[in-house]
N, C-alpha and C positions, 0 to 999 in steps of 0.2 A: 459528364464533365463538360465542358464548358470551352469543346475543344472544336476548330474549324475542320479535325480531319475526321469526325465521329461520324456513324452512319445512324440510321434512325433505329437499326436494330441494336447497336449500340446501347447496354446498361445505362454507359452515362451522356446517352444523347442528349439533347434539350428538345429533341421535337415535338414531346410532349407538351402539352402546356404549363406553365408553370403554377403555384398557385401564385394567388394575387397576396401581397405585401400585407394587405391586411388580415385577412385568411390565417395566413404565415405567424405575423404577430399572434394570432388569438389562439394556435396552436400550438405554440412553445407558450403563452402564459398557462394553459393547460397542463403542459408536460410540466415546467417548472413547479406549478404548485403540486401536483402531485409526486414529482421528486422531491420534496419539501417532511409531504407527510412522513414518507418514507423514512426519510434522513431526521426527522424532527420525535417522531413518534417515541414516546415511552423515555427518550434520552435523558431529559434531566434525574431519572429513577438509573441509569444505566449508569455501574460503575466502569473503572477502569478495567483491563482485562489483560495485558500487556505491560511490562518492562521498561519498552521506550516508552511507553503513552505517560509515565510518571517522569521519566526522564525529561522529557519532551516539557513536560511544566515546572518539575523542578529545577532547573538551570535560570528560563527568566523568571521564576520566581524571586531564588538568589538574585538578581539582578536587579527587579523591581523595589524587592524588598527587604532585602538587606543593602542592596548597592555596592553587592560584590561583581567584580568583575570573575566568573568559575572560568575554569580550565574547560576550555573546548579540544575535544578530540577531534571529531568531525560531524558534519550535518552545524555548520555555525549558522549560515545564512538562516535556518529553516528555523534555530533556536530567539532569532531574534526576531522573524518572522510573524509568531507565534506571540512572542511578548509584546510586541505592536498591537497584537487581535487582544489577546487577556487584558491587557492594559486599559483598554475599552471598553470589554464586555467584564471584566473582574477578573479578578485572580484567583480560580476556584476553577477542579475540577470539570463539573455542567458549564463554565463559562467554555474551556477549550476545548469541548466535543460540539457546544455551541458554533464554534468559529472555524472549525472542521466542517459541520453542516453546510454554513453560508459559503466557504469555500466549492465544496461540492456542487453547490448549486452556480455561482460562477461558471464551472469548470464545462454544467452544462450548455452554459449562455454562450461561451468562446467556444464550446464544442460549434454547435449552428453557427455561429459567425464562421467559424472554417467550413466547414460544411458546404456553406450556403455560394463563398468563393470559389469551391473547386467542383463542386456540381451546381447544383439549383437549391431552390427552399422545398421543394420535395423529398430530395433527401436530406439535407439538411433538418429537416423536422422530425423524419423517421429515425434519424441516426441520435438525434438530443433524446428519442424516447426512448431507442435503446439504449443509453446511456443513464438516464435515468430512473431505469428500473434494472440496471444489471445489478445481479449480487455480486459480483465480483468488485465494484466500484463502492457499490452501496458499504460494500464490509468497509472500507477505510473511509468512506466521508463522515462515518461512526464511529471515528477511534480517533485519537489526538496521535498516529503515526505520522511519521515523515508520507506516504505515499499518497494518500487523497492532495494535500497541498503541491504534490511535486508531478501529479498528474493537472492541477491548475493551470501550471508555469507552462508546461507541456503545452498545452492548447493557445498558450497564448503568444508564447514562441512561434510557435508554428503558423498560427492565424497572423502574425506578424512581420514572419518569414517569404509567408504565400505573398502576402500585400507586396513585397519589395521585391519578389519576382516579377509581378505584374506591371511594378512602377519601371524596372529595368528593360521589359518586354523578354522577361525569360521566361515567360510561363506559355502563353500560346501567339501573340499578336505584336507587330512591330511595335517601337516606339512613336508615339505621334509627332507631330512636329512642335507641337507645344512643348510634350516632355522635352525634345531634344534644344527646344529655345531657354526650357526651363531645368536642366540638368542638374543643378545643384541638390532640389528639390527631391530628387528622385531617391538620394541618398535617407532623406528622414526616416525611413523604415528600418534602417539597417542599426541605429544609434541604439533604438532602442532592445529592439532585438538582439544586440548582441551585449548590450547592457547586462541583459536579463539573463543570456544565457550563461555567460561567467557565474551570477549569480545563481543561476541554478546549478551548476555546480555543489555547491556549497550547502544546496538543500537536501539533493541527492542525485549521488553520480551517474546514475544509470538516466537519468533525464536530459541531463548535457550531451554525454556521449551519443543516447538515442536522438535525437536531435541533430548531432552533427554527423552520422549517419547517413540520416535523411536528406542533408543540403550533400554528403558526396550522392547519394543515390540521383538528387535533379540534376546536379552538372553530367553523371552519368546518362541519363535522359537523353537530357540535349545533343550527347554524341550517337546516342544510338538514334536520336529521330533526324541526325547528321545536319544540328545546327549548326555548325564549324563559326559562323560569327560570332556563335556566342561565348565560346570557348574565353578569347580576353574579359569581357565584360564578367564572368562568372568567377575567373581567378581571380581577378580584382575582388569583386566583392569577395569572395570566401576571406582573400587575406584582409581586409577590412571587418570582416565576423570575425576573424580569430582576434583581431589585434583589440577590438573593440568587449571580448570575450578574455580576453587577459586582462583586460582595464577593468571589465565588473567584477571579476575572483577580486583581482587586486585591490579595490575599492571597500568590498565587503569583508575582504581580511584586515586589511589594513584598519578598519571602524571597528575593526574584533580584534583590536592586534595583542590584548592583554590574555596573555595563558591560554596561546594559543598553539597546538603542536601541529604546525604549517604543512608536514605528509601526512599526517594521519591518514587521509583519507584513502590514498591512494595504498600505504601499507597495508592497512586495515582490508581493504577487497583484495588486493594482491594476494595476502596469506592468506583468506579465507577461499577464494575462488581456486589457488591453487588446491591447497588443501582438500574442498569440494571435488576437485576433477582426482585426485588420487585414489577417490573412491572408488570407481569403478562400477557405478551406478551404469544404467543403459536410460543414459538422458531422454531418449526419445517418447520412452514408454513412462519416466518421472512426468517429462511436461506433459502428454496425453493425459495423465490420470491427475493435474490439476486442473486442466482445465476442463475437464467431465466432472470433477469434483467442483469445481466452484462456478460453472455456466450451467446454464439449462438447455438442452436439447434445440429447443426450435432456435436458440441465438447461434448456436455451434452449427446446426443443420443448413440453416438460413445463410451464416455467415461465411459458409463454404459453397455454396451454391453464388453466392456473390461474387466469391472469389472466381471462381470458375466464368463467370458476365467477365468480370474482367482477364480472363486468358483470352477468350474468344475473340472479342472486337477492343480493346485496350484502350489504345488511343493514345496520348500525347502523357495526359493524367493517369489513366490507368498503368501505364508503363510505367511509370516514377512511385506509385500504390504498392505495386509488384514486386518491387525491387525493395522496397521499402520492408513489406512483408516477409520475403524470402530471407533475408538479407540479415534482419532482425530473428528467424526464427534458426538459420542457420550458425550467428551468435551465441544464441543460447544453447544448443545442442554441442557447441563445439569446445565451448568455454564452462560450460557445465555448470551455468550460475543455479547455488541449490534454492534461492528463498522463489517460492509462487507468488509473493508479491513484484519481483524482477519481473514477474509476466504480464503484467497489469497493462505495459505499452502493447501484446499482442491483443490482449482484450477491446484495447481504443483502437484498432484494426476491424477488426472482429465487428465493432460496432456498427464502421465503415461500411463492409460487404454487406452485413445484414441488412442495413438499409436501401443497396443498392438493388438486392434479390429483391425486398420487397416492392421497391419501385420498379422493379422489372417485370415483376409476375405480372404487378397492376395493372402497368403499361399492355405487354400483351395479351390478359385477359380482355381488357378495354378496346384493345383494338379487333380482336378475332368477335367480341358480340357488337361491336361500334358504338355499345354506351357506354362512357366513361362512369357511371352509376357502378357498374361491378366489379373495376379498377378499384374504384375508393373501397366499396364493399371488402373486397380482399385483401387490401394492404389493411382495415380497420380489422378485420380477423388475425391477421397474421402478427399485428402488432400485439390484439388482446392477448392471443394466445404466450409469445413470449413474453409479455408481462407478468401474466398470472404464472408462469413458470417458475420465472426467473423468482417472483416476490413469494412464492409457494417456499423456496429454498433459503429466503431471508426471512420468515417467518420465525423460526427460533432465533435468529440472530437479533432482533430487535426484542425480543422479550429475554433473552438468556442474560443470567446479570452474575459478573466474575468473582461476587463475595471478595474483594478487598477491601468494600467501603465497612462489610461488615468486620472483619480481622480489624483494622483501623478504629472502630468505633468501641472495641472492647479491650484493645490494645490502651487507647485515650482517655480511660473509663477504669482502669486499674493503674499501681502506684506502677509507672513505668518509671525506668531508671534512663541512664544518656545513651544508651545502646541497647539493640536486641540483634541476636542474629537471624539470618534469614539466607533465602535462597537467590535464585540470581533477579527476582526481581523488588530488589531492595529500591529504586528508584518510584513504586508506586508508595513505598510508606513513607518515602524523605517528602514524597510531595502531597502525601493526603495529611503528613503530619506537619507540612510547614517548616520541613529540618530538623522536628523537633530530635527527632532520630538520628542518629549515626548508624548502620548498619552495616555487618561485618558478613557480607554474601558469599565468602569466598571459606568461611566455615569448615561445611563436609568436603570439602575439595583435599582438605588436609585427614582425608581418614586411611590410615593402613589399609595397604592390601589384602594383607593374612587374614583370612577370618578369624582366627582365633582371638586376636588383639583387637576387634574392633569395638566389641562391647564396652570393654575396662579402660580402651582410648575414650569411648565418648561419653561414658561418666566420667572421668578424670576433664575431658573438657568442660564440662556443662559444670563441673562444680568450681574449678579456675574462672569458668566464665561467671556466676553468680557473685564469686567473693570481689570481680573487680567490677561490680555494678552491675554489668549484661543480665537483664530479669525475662527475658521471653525469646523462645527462637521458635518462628517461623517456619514451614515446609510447604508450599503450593508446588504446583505444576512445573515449575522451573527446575527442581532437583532432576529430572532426566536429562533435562539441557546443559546443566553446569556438573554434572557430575556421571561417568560408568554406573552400565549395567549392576555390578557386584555393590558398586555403592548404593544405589536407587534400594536395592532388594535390602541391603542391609537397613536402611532407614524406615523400609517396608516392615518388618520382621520387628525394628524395635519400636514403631510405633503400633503394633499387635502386641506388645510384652506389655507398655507403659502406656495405659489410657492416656490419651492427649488432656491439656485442660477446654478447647474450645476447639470443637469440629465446624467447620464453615463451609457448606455447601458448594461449588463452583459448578454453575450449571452450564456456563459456556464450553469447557473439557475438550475436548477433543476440535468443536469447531474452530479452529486458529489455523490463520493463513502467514506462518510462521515459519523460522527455518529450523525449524525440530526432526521434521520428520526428513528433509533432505540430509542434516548432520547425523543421525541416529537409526536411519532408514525408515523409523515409525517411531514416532514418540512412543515410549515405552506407558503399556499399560499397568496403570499403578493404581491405589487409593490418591496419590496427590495429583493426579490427572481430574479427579472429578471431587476432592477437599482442598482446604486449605486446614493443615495441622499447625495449632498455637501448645506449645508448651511452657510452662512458668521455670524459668532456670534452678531457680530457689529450692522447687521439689527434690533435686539430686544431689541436696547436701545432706540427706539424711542415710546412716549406715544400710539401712535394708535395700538400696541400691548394689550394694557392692556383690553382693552375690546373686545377683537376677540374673538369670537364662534366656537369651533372646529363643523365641518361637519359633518353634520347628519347622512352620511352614514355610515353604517357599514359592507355594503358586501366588500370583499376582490377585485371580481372583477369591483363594481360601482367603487369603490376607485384607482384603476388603470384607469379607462377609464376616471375615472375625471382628474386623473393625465395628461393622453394625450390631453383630452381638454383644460387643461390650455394649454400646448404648443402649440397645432394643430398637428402637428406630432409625431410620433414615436423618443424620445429621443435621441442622437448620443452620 
């Protein structure tokens, strides 16, 4: 880091040399095109796989294309965000996993511009590569979720944020005498940066809040490296970020002001976070096992050895990293947020340390043999090595494809009526269908407890539902999310009784970095964990329904193998 009190054994010293600007250039166009492929590869064949990722297009599709102004509950900023990008790139599916990609690759450009500010372009260039091969990033710059875009905002806040330290002289070095001739000047950083943060807000909350975090963690800083002058100068500015951070929410609600439910968002985390910690989960051992689950080894091993450079020799920077880290990791542990994507900010830490280990190693191998030739050598292994890791683990994630385009394409392809029911992820057929759908998700939510009633409840529905139009209900992966154990198995049990009419594959299953398994302890293994079940309503207006026998079985897995014996093969 790029601090006057570092020592040369200092991780983020500069005593190293740096590389040269053009070097620098030629090794982020490397990293970016190859976070490119990654992010690019196979996508336009890659359906949707997620709930929001339909939501997410169909609201500005409404927008665009009908010219309705929809009902926002929360995430507005991020909905209109989105119809800015489709609006450009088209209104289609492949366009907004398209504009997801290009984001991601952004994210890594403002990654190295931060980077490059708070240490040198050596880490800076290490830290864009772990960035751009981590699976854990790579999963959402692949999905039209809110979190690849709101890790964007992230970096740019932040690179935004650093700059107007700098310009204030709160980051390591006095003002000069220019700034202080030129005072007015020094203010431009803050306009926008606080712009944006209101804004992001609104994209997702855990970006804002992480964010403002981070600006208490530097004014904390500054008293522990007992800068006491800057103490005014910092309050001032933060209450200029807040004020200027109330004006951007304001601005983008107020542009949304049509059906809009102005707490949502804050209700919305509030019940769910509480509800989350009522669990009585042992959060410590949740986050471990996400992120051993979705990192690779040398990023987790590397990224804690970095950590560990900066206990040792800190510094100005390091000490604000620190804080930054703890701070954040001690949040989550305490508040008990259940979704593994809420972790995605410790991951952009993670990337931080890793880079700095490996700049470190480099640095003292190079100096203990005095050629800088087996520096570079080892940091070029260290990086291979966590690349091919990390992209070993995204492997299936770039070939695995969610089968909704196919449910969609056979759903389009038969006399569909104004409604089908479905599961809680009705948002991907309102938007592969263009709205043609109304979708009634909330279905089996209404099924009796008694076992005994629940058979003759769901033909009695399914034949109500056919006589008033409703031709097709839906079962994917989301019935364990929107619905109890007892219900799941029953739906299990009668999709064994009554051959489905189209079995659809879902090869992605279990891979989902989703809050299932934090709500439910483990997404529940089912057949609609790894199908998607279509049935035609219509079939259950016939009397030989009325006396059927749901299947006796009640294992998870008899109940799938039954599934494949009715077919003979493996479902397409």
């Amino acid at each position: 880091m790029k601090d006057d009190h570092a020592q040369d054994g200092d991780p983020a010293s500069p005593a190293a040399r740096d590389l040269p600007p053009k070097v620098a250039w030629l090794l982020l166009a490397v990293t970016v095109g190859g976070a490119a492929v990654l992010r690019f590869y196979h996508l336009s064949e890659q359906s949707y796989r997620f709930c929001d990722e339909g939501y997410h297009l169909n609201l500005p599709i409404l927008y665009l294309v009908d010219h309705q102004e929809p009902f926002l509950f929360f995430k507005h900023g991020l909905l209109w965000f989105i119809a800015v990008g489709i609006s450009v790139l088209g209104l289609s599916q492949a366009a907004s996993l398209q504009f997801s990609g290009i984001c991601g690759l952004a994210t890594i450009a403002l990654f190295y511009a931060l980077l490059s500010q708070l240490f040198n372009r050596r880490v800076a260039v290490l830290g864009a590569a772990a960035m751009a091969c981590s699976h854990y990033v790579l999963f959402y710059n692949r999905s039209n979720m809110s979190d690849g875009y709101a890790l964007m905002f992230f970096c740019l806040i932040a690179l935004l944020l650093v700059q107007q330290a700098k310009a204030f002289g709160l980051w390591l070095e006095a003002p000069t005498d220019t700034q202080r001739r030129t005072s007015w000047r020094r203010w431009l950083w803050l306009l926008p940066a606080g712009l944006l943060l209101g804004f992001s807000f609104t994209v997702r909350i855990q970006t804002c809040l992480t964010l403002l975090g981070m600006a208490g963690a530097w004014g904390l800083t500054l008293l522990l490296m007992r800068r006491r002058q800057a103490v005014k100068p910092v309050m001032l500015a933060a209450a200029v970020l807040l004020l200027l951070a109330a004006l951007g929410y304001a601005l983008t609600m107020g542009y949304l002001r049509h059906n809009v439910e102005w707490n949502g968002t804050l209700e919305w985390y509030g019940k769910n976070v509480t509800a989350a910690g009522a669990r009585g989960y042992e959060w410590q051992a949740y986050l471990v096992s996400h992120l051993t689950r979705y990192c690779g080894w040398p990023l987790l091993l590397l990224g804690f050895v970095g950590l560990a450079c900066l206990h040792r020799r800190p510094g100005f920077g390091g000490i604000w990293l620190l804080l930054c880290w703890w701070g954040l990791l001690l949040a989550f542990l305490k508040m008990g947020l259940p979704f593994p994507r809420a972790h995605l900010y410790l991951v952009f830490f993670l990337c931080i340390f890793w880079a700095i280990a490996v700049d470190c190693i480099g640095r003292r191998l190079a100096g203990v043999s005095r050629r800088a030739s087996i520096g570079i050598a080892a940091a070029v292994v260290l990086t291979a090595l966590t690349a091919a890791v990390e992209i070993s683990k995204s492997r299936h994630l770039m070939t695995a494809e969610g089968g909704y385009d196919k449910v969609v394409d056979y759903l389009l392809g038969t006399d569909i009526g104004e409604e089908i029911i479905a599961t809680h992820a009705w948002p991907i057929f309102r938007a592969l269908h263009l709205h043609r759908t109304v979708v009634l998700y909330d279905f089996v939510d209404a099924l009796p407890s008694e076992e005994s009633k629940q058979h003759d409840w769901m033909i009695d529905r399914l034949r109500e539902s056919s006589s008033a139009n409703i031709t097709h209900m839906v079962l994917d992966s989301y019935v364990p999310y929107a619905s109890s154990a007892s219900e799941t198995l029953f739906l299990q049990r009668f999709c064994a009784t009554y051959p489905p009419d189209l079995v659809v594959r879902n090869e992605f299953g279990m891979d989902s970095q989703t809050s299932w398994d934090a709500f439910h302890g483990m997404l529940l293994p089912s057949m609609f964990t790894h199908y998607h079940i279509v049935y035609r309503v219509g079939r259950f207006r016939a009397d030989t329904f009325e006396a059927g026998q749901l299947s006796s079985l009640t294992d998870a897995a008899a109940l799938e193998a039954r599934l494949l014996e009715i077919y003979g093969k493996a479902p397409e």
